[in-house]
C-alpha positions in Angstrom: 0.0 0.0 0.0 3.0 2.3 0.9 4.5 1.9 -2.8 0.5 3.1 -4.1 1.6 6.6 -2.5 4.5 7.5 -4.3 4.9 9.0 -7.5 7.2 8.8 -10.8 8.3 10.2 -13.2 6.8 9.4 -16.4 9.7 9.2 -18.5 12.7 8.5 -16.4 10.6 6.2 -13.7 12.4 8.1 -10.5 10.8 8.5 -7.6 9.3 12.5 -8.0 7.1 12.1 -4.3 8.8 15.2 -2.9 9.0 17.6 -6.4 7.1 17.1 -9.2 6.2 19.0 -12.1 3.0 18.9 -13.5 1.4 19.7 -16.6 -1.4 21.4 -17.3 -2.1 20.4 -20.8 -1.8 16.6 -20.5 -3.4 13.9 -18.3 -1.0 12.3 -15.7 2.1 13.7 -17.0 3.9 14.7 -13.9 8.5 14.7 -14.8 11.0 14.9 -12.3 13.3 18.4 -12.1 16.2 16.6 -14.1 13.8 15.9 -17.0 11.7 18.8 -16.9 15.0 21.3 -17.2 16.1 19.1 -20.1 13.1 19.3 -21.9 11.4 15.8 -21.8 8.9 15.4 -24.4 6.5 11.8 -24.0 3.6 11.1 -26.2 1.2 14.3 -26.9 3.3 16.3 -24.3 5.7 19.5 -25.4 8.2 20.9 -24.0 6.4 24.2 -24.3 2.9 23.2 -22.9 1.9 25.0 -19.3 3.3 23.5 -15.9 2.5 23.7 -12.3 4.6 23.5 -9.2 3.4 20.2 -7.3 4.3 20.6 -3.5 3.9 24.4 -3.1 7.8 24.9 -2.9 9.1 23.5 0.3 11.8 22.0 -0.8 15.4 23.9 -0.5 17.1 25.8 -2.9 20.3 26.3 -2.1 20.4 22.2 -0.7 20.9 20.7 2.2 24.2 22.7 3.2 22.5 26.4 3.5 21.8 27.4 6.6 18.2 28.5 8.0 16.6 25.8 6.1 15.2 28.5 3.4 12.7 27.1 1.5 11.9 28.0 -2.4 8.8 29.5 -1.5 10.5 31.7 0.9 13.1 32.6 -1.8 10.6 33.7 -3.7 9.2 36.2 -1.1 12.1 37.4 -0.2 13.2 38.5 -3.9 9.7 40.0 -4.3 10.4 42.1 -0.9 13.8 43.5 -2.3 12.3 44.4 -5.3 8.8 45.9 -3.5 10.7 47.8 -0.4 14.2 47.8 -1.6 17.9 47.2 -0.2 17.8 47.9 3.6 14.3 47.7 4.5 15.3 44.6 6.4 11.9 45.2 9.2 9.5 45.1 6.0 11.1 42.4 3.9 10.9 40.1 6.9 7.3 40.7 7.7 6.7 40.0 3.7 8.6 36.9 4.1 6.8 35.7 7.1 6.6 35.3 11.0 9.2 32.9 11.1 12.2 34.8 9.5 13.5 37.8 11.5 14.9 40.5 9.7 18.4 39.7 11.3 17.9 36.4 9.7 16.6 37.8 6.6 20.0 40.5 5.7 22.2 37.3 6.5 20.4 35.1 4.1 20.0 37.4 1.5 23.7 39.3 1.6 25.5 35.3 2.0 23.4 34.2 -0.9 22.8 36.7 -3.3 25.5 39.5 -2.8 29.2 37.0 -1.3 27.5 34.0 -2.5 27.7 32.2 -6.2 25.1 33.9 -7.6 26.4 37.4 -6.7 29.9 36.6 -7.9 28.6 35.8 -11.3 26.3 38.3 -11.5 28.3 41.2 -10.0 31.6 41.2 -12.2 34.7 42.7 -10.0 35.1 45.4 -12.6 32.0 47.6 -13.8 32.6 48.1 -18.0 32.0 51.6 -19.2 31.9 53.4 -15.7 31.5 56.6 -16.1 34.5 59.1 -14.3 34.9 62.6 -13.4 38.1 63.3 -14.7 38.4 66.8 -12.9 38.8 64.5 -10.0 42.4 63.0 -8.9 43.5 59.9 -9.3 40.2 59.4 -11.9 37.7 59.0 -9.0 34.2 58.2 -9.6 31.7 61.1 -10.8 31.2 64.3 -9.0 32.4 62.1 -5.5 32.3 65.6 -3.6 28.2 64.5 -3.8 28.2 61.1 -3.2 30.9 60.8 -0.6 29.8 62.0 2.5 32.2 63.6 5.4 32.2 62.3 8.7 29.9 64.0 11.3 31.1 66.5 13.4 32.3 65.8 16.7 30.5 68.2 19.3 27.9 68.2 21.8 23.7 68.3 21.4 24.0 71.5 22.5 26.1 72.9 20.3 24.4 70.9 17.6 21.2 72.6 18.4 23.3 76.2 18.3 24.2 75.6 14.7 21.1 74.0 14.0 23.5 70.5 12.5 22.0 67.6 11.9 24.7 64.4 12.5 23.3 61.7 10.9 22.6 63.6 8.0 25.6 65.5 7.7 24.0 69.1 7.1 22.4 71.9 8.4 18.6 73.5 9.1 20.3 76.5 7.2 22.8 75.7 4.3 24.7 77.6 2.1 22.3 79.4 -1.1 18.9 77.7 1.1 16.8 78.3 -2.0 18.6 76.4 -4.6 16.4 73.3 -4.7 13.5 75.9 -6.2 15.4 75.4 -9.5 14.4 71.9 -10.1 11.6 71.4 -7.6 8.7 72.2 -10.2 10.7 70.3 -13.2 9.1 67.4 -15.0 10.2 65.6 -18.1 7.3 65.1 -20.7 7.1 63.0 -23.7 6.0 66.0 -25.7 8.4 68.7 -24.5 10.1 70.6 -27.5 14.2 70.7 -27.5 14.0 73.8 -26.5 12.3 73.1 -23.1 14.3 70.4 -22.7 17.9 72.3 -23.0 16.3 74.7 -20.2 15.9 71.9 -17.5 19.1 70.1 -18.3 20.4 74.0 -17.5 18.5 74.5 -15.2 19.7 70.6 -13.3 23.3 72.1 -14.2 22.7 75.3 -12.3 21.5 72.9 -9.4 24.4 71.1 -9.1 27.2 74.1 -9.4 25.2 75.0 -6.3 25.5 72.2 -4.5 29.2 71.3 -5.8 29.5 75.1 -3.8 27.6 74.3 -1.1 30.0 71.1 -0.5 33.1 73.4 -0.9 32.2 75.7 1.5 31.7 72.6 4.1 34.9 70.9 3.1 36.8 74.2 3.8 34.9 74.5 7.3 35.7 71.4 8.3 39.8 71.5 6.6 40.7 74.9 8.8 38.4 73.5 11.8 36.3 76.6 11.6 33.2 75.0 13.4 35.2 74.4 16.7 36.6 78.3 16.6 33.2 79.6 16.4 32.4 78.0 19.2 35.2 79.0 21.0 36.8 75.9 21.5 39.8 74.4 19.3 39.9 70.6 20.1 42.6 70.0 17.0 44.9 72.7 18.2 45.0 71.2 22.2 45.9 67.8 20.7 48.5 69.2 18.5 52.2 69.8 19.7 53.0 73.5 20.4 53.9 75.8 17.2 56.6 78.1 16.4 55.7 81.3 17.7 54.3 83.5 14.6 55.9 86.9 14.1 54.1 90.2 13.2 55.3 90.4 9.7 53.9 86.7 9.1 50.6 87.5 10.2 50.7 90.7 7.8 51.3 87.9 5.0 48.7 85.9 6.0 46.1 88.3 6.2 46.8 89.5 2.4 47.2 85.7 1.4 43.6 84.7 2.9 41.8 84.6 -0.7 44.3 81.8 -1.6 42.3 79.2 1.6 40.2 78.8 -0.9 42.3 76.7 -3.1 44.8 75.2 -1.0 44.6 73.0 2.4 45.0 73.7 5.5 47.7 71.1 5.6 49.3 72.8 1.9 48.9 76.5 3.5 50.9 75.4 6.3 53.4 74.0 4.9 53.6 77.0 2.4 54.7 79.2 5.5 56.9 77.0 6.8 58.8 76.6 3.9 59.2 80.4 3.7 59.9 80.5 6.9 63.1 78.3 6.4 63.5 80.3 3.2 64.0 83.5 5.4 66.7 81.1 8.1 68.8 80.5 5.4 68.9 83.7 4.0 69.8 84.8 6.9 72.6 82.2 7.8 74.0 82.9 4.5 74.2 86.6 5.2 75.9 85.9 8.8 78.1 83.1 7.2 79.0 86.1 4.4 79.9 88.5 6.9 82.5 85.7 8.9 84.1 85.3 5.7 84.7 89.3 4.8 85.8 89.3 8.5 88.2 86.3 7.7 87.1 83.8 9.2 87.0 80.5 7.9 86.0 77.9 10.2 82.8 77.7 12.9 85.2 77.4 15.1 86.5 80.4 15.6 82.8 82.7 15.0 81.9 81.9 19.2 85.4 84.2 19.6 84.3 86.9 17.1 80.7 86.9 18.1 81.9 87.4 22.2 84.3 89.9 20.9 82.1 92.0 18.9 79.3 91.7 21.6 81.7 93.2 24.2 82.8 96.0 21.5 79.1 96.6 21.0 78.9 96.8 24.8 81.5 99.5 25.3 79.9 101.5 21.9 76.7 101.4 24.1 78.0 102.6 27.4 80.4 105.3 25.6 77.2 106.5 24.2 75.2 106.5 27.2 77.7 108.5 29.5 77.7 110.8 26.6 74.2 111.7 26.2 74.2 111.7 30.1 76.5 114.3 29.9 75.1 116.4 27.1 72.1 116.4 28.8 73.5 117.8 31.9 75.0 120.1 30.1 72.3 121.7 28.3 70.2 121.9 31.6 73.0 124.2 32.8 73.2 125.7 29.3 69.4 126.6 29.8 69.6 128.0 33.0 72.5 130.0 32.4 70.9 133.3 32.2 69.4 133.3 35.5 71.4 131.0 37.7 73.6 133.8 38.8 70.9 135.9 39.9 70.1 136.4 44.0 67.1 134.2 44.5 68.1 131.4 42.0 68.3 128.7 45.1 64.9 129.0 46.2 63.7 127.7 43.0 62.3 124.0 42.1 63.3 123.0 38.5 60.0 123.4 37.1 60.3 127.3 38.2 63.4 127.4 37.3 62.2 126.6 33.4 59.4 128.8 33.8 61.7 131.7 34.9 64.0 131.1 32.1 61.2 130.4 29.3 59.9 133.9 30.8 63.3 135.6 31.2 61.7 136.5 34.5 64.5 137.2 37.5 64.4 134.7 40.7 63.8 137.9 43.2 61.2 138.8 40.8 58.9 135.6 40.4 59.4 135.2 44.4 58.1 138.1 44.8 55.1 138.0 42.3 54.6 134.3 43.6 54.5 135.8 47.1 51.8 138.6 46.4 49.4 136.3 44.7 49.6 133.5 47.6 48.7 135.8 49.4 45.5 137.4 47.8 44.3 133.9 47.9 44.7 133.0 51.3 42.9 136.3 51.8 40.0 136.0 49.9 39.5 132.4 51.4 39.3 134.0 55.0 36.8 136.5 53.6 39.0 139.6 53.9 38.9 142.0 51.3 42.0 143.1 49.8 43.1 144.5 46.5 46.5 142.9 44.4 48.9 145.4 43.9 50.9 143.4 41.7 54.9 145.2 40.4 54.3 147.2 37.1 56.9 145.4 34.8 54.4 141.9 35.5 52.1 142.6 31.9 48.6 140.3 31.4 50.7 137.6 29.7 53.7 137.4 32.2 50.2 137.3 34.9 48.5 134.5 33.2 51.3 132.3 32.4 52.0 132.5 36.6 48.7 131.7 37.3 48.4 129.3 35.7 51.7 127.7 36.6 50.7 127.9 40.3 47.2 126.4 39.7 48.7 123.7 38.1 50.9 123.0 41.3 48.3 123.0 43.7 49.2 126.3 45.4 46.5 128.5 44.5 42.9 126.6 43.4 40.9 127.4 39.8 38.5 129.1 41.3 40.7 132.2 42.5 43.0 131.6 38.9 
């Protein structure tokens, strides 16, 4: 009775119980897999009549030796869920598949058996003919891969993310750079019937789209080359990690300041090392020079330059306290040069060196400012008491000669601005 079950093939006579193929124009022809891929052909049946699956596709098709236990019915599935929610929607290709497949289970299958596996190695050649290159880019890079190659995301805080409104896992901003450049393509639409004119002005207007963007990433690539985020915020993470710098001198900054239009076309790395290299430039111009002046000196080895450098620096030395002691002198001299005219004078003593200029800027005698200085003190100590009194100042003291005294006194706190 057991034997009654089973099936066979009708033209090889194998056993066909667990896979059969059926068809659907001819009474009881049901072939094995072997025959039916060959084309068996038995009585009134054609190779080219209808067939059904018979067992619903639960057998394997990768045999025995995959893992999971896929079935072809579940093969099937899962290449109609790549092609209805495509690459990556593992969540939604799993429930398509069924309950029993995870989607964990569902990206191993697929990438092991369709991407590393046989059929993606014969179906995905190694190198891709007639790929198209940018050949503004170096080293012949794929096209335009400022826009398909992403940057990695920045490396600051939420809150500071939230300051410059970034977005990390995107890579971009609320804000960007021209915001409204997306208008230029966002009402375009490719018709059948669209006249070559209409169709040169939206391939313009898609080029226009992508200069923007091509400036867009430039801007960004620059930000993030000369680390222009972390300065904004007032924080320089690069330049803590980085060994300390030569100190930068005055005229280098100068240079830098006129060069800044050239950041724009050079790295920060290539900018750098543009000033360094002057910077040696101007060292061995200047060890030339100092090596030039040794040998009009005569000397001829390094040797002996330490005993004319400590030399010279002890001449120098001696040039520099020769010239001090002189101007020291000169200077004492003309004070007494400039008090000469009234240092002889009876009262000449009793003056401070700031009278002593004023008398001789005035060509006012010693007696004579004494006793001027004396009359207005004491006026003003007067007329502080409340005790009328009326100046009788010397007749040779004119308004100007008055004034300038006044004014000197005020000045040094002996008579206030009020009474002046």
């Amino acid at each position: 009775m057991a034997e009654l079950g089973k099936k066979y093939c009708v033209y090889c006579l194998a056993e066909v119980s667990p896979l059969r193929f059926r068809c659907t124009e001819c009474q009881d022809i049901e072939l094995c897999p072997e025959c039916f891929s060959a084309g068996a052909e038995i009585g009134h049946h054609r190779r080219y009549h209808g067939y059904q699956l018979v067992d619903g596709g639960r057998f394997t098709l990768w045999g025995p030796e995959a893992e999971g236990g896929w079935t072809s019915r579940e093969e099937q599935l899962l290449l109609d869920a790549i092609e209805q929610f495509g690459f990556g929607n593992w969540e939604d290709m799993a429930a398509h598949v069924g309950a029993s497949r995870t989607p964990q289970e569902v990206m191993e299958h697929y990438v092991s058996m369709y991407i590393h596996g046989n059929l993606g190695r014969a179906c995905i050649p190694d190198t891709i003919p007639n790929r198209v290159t940018d050949h503004t880019c170096p080293g012949g890079g794929p096209l335009s891969p400022s826009l398909t190659t992403p940057l990695p995301p920045l490396d600051i805080s939420v809150a500071e993310q939230q300051q410059l409104g970034y977005m990390p896992l995107r890579d971009d901003y609320e804000i960007e750079y021209d915001q409204d450049a997306e208008t230029l393509i966002s009402g375009l639409s490719v018709n059948y019937d669209d006249e070559d004119v209409e169709i040169e002005l939206k391939r313009a207007h898609v080029d226009m789209y992508v200069r923007k963007l091509r400036e867009r990433q430039r801007r960004k690539n620059i930000a993030r080359d000369y680390n222009l985020v972390p300065a904004f915020l007032g924080k320089d993470k690069k330049d803590k990690e980085r060994p300390a710098k030569r100190k930068v001198t005055k005229e280098e900054k100068e240079l830098r300041l006129k060069l800044r239009p050239l950041y724009q076309f050079m790295s920060c790395k290539e900018f750098d090392d543009l000033f360094e290299g002057m910077h040696k430039e101007k060292m061995l111009r200047a060890k030339i020079r100092e090596l030039q002046r040794y040998r009009r000196n005569g000397i001829t080895k390094l040797e002996e330059s330490a005993e004319y450098e400590a030399a010279r620096h002890k001449r120098e030395k001696r040039k520099e306290n020769k010239g001090a002691a002189g101007a020291k002198r000169g200077k004492e001299d003309a004070k007494d040069g400039e008090f000469a005219a009234i240092e002889h004078l009876p009262g000449f003593e009793l003056l401070s060196d700031r009278e002593k200029v004023l008398c001789s800027s005035l060509n006012l005698s010693p007696a004579r400012y004494v006793t001027v200085k004396t009359i207005i003190i004491k006026d003003h100590l007067q007329k502080r008491q409340g005790i009328p009194s009326k100046s009788r100042l010397p007749s040779y003291l004119d308004k100007v000669l008055k004034k300038r005294i006044l004014n000197f006194l005020t000045e040094s706190g002996w008579i206030s601005r009020d009474a002046s």
